[in-house]
C-alpha positions as CSV (number, residue, x, y, z in Angstrom):
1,X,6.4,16.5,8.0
2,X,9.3,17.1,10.3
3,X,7.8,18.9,12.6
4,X,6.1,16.6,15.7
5,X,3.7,18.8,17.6
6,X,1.2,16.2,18.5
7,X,-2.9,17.5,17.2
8,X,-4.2,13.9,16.8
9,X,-7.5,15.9,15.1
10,X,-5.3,17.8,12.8
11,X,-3.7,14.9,11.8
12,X,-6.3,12.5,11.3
13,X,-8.0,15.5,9.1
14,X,-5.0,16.1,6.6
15,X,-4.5,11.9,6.6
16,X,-8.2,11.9,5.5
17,X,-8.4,14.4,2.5
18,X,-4.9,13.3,1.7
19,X,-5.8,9.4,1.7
20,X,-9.1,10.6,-0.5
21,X,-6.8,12.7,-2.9
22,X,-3.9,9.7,-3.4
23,X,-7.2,7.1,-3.6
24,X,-9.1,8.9,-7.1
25,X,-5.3,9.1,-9.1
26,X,-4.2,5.9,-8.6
27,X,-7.2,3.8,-8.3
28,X,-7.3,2.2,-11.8
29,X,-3.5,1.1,-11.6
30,X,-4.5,-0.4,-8.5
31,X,-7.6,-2.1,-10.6
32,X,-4.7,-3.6,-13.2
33,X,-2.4,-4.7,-10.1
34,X,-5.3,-6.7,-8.2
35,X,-5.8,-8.4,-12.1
36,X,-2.2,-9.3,-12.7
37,X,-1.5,-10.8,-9.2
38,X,-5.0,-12.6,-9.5
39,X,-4.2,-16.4,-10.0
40,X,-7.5,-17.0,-12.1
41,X,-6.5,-14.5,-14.3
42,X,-2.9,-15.4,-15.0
43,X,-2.3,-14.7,-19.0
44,X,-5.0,-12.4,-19.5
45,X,-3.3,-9.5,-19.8
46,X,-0.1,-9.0,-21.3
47,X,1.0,-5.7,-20.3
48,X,0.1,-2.5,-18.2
49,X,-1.7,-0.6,-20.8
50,X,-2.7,-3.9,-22.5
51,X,-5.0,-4.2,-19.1
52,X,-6.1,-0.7,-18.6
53,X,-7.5,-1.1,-22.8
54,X,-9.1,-4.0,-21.8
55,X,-11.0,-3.6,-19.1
56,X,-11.9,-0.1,-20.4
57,X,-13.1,-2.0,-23.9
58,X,-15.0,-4.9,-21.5
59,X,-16.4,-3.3,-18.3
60,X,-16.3,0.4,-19.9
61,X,-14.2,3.5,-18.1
62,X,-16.0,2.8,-15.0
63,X,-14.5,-1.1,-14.8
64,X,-10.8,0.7,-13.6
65,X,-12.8,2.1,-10.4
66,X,-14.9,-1.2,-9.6
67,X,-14.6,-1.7,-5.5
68,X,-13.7,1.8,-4.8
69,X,-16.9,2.5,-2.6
70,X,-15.4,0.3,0.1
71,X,-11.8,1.9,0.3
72,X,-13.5,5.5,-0.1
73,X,-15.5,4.7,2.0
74,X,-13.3,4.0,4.9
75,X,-10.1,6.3,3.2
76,X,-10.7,8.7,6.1
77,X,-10.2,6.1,8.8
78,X,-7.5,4.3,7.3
79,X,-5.0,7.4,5.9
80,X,-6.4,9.5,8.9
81,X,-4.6,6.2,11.1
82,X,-1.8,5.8,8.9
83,X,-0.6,9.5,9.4
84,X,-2.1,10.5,13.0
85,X,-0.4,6.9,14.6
86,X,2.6,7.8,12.5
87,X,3.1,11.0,14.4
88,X,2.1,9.7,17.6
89,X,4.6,7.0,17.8
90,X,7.1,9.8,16.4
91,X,5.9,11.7,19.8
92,X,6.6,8.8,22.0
93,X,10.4,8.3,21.2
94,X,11.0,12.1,21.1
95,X,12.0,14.4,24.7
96,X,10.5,17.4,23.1
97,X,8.7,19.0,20.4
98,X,12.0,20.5,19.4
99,X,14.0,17.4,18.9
100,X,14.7,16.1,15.4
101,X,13.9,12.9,14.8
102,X,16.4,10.1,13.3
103,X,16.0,8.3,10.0
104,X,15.7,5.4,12.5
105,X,12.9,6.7,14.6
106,X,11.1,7.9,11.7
107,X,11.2,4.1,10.4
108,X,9.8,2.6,13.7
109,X,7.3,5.3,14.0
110,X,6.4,4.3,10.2
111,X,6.4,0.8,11.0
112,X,4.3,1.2,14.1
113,X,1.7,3.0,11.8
114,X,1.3,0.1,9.4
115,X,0.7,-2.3,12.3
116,X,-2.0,-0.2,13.3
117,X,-3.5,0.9,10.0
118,X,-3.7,-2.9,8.9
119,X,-6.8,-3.7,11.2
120,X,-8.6,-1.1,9.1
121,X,-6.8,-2.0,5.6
122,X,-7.3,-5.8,5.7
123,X,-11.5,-6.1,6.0
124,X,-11.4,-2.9,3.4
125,X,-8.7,-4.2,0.9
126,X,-10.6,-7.8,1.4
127,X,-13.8,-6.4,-0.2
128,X,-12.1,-4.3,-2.9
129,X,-9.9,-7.4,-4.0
130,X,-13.1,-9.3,-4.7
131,X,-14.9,-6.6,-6.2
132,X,-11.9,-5.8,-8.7
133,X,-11.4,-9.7,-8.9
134,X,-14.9,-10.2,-10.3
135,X,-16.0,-9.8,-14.1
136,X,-19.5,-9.6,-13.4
137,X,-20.2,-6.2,-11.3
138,X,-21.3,-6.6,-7.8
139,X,-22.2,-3.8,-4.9
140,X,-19.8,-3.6,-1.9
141,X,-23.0,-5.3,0.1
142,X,-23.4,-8.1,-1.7
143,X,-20.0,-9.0,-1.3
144,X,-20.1,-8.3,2.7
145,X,-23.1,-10.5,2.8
146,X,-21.3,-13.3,0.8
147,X,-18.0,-13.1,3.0
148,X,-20.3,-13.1,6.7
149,X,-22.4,-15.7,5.2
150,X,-19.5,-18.2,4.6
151,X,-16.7,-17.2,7.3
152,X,-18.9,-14.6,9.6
153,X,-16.7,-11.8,10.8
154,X,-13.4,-13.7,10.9
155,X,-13.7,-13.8,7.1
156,X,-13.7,-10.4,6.5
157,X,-9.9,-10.6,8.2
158,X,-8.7,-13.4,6.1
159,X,-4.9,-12.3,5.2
160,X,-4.9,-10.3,8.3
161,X,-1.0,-11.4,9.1
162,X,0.0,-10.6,5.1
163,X,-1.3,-7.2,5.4
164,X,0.4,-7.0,8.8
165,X,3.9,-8.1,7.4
166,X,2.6,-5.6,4.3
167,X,2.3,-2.5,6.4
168,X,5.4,-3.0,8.2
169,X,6.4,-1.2,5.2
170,X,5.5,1.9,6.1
171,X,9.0,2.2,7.8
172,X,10.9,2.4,4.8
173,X,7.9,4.5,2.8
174,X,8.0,7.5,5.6
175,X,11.9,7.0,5.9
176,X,12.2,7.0,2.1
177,X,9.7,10.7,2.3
178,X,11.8,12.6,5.2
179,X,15.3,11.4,4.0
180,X,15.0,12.7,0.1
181,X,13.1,15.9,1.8
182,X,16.2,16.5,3.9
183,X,18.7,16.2,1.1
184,X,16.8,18.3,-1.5
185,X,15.8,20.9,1.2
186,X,19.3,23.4,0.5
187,X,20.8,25.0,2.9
188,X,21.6,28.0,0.8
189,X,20.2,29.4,-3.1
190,X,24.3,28.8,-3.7
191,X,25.1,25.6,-5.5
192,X,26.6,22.8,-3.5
193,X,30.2,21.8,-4.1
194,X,30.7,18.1,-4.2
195,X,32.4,18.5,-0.3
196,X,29.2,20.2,0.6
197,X,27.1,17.2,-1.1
198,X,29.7,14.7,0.5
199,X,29.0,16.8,3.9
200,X,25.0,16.7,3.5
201,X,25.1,13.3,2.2
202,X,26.3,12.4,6.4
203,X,24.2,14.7,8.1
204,X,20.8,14.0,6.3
205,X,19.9,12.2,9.3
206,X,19.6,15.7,11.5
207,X,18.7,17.8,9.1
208,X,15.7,20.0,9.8
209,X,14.4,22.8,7.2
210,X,11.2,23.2,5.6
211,X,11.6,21.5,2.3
212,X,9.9,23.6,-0.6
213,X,7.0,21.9,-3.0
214,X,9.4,20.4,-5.6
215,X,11.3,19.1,-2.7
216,X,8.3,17.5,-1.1
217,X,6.3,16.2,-4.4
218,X,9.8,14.4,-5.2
219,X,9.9,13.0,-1.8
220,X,6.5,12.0,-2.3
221,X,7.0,10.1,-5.3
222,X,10.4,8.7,-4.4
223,X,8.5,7.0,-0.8
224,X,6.2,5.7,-3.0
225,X,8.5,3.8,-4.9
226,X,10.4,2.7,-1.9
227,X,7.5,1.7,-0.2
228,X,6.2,-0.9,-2.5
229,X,10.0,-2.1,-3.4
230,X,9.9,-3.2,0.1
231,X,6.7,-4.7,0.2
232,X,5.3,-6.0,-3.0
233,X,6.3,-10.0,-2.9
234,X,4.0,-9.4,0.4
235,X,1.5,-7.6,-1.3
236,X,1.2,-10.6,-4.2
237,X,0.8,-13.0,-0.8
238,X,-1.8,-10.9,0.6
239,X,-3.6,-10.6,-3.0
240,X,-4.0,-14.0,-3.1
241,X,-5.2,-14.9,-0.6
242,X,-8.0,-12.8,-0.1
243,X,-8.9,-13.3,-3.6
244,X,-9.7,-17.2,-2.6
245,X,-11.9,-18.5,-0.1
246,X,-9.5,-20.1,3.2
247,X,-11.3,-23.6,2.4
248,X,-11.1,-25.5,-1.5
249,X,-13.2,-24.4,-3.6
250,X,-13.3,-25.5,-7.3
251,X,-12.6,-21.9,-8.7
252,X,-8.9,-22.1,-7.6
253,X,-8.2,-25.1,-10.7
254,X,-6.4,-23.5,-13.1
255,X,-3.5,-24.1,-15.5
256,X,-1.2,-22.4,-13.1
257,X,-1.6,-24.2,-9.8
258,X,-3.7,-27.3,-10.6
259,X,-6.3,-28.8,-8.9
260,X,-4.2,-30.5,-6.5
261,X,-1.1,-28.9,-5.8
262,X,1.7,-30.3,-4.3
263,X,2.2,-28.8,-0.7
264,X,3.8,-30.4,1.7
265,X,2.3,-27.5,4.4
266,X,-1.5,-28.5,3.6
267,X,-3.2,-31.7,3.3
268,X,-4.4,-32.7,-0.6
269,X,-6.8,-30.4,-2.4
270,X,-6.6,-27.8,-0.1
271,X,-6.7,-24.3,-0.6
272,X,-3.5,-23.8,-1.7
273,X,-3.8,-20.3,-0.7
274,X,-4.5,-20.6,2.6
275,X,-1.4,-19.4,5.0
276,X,1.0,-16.9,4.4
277,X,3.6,-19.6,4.0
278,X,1.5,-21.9,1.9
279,X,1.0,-19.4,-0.7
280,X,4.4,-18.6,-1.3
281,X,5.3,-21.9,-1.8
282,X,2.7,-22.9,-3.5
283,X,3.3,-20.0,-5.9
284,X,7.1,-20.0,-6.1
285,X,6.7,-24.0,-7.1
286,X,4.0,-23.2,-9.5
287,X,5.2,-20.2,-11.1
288,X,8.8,-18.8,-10.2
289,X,10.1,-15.9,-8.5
290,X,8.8,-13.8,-11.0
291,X,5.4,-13.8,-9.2
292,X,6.2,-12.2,-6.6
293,X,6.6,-9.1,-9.0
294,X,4.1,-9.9,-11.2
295,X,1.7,-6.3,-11.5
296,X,5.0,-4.1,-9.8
297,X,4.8,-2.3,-13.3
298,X,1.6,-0.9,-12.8
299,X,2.0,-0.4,-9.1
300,X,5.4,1.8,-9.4
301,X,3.7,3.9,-11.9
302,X,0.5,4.2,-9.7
303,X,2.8,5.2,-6.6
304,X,4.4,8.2,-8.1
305,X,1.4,10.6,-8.2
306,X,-0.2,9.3,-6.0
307,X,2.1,9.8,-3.4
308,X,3.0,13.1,-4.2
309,X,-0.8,14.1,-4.2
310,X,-0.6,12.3,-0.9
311,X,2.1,14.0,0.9
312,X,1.7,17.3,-1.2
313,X,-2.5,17.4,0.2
314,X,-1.4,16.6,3.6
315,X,1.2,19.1,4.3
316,X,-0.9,21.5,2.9
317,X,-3.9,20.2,5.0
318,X,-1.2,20.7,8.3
319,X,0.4,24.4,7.0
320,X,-3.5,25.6,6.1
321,X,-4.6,24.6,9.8
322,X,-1.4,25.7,11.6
């Protein structure tokens, strides 16, 4: 994805299919993620697989891809931004088509995209958090109707600033892609001696060669990793608080937080979820540091195919066109 050529319809196109392709392989680890981070279901699953078995065994195969309507739904829109505004903002720091882009350009231009993208993503991932979040089945309407009923349309951006924060991390995920495609792209079919490693090692940030599948599927795999190493504590933040309503309501009592939780940042028996800062303290007091990694397991996992059948469908999407 080096190259910076600017077709804003050939980009949205590839983002599209891509985003559709990455969506169907990973969607049940996202299913078991959603669960873990969920507040009312703290303790119900012990492990990764432990979830996938039960949900499989309670809601049947089809419980793992509960909510997907909504983010297939709008895949196309939100991919086709992520990769389309991605390139675009690569476009605007660049003199020429022929330049090569920096590590650090490629970063901005990343985080840029998230910014973007996370007007789509946060009514979309809203929707599909309550879906997954709820044991009884209910259609992508009903919970649209549910959400403009209580909040109207400002409700269906509740978290809006998490997911903002969230997708900054698409810096780190596109730097994380075009830095291990640079270094596993050889220069030569000779092997490298470890000067010639030392020497690529401090030039990977101008390198420009067309890496070959291996090299981008790895690349893939190794930005999706990045990506979410960056971002998950956010992600938990975000989590929660679309999973709750922004006022009390008596479904957030639980073992884990109490009815009335001690925070300083909202008046008593308040939402403890409410702000971006309020839930991390209220969930750092109530349950550690470890819960801001609570459901990375299945999320790294997730992120390796899924990001290669990401990148992978998209720069064949671009070659196939170009």
């Amino acid at each position: 994805m080096i190259e910076v050529e600017l077709n804003p319809l050939l980009d949205f196109l590839a983002g599209t299919i891509s985003g559709i392709a990455g969506l169907v392989v990973g969607y049940p680890f996202d299913t078991v993620k959603v669960r873990f981070q969920n507040p009312d279901m703290t303790g119900k699953y012990r492990s990764t697989m432990h979830a996938l078995g039960t949900i499989i065994k309670e809601e049947r195969f089809i419980g793992l891809y509960k909510g997907i309507t909504s983010p297939l739904a709008t895949a196309a829109l939100m991919n086709g931004l992520v990769f389309a505004s991605y390139r675009l903002f690569m476009k605007i720091q660049l003199e020429n088509n022929s330049s090569i882009p920096t590590l650090t350009q490629i970063a901005l231009a990343g985080a840029g995209s998230g910014i973007v993208s996370s007007i789509v993503t946060t009514p979309t991932e809203l929707i599909k958090i309550r879906q997954q979040s709820l044991l009884v089945p209910s259609s992508t309407y009903e919970v649209i109707v549910d959400i403009l009923r209580k909040n109207g349309i400002r409700g269906l951006y509740r978290g809006m600033t998490a997911t903002a924060l969230r997708d900054l991390g698409y810096g780190s995920y596109f730097l994380a892609y075009e830095a291990t495609s640079r270094f596993f792209t050889p220069v030569s079919d000779s092997p490298l001696s470890p000067s010639e490693i030392q020497l690529l090692l401090s030039q990977v940030d101008g390198q420009v060669r067309t890496p070959s599948w291996a090299a981008m599927l790895l690349a893939g795999g190794v930005a999706g990793i990045a990506g979410w190493m960056t971002t998950f504590p956010l992600d938990v933040v975000k989590t929660r608080m679309q999973s709750t309503e922004s006022s009390y309501t008596g479904s957030i009592s639980n073992p884990t937080t109490g009815s009335s939780p001690s925070n300083p940042l909202l008046p008593p028996r308040a939402n403890p979820y409410r702000t971006v800062w309020s839930t991390i303290f209220a969930s750092y007091q109530a349950e550690g540091l470890a819960v801001f990694f609570r459901g990375l397991a299945p999320t790294l996992i997730r992120a390796v195919p899924v990001n290669m059948a990401t990148f992978a469908t998209f720069e064949a999407v671009i070659h196939w066109f170009s």
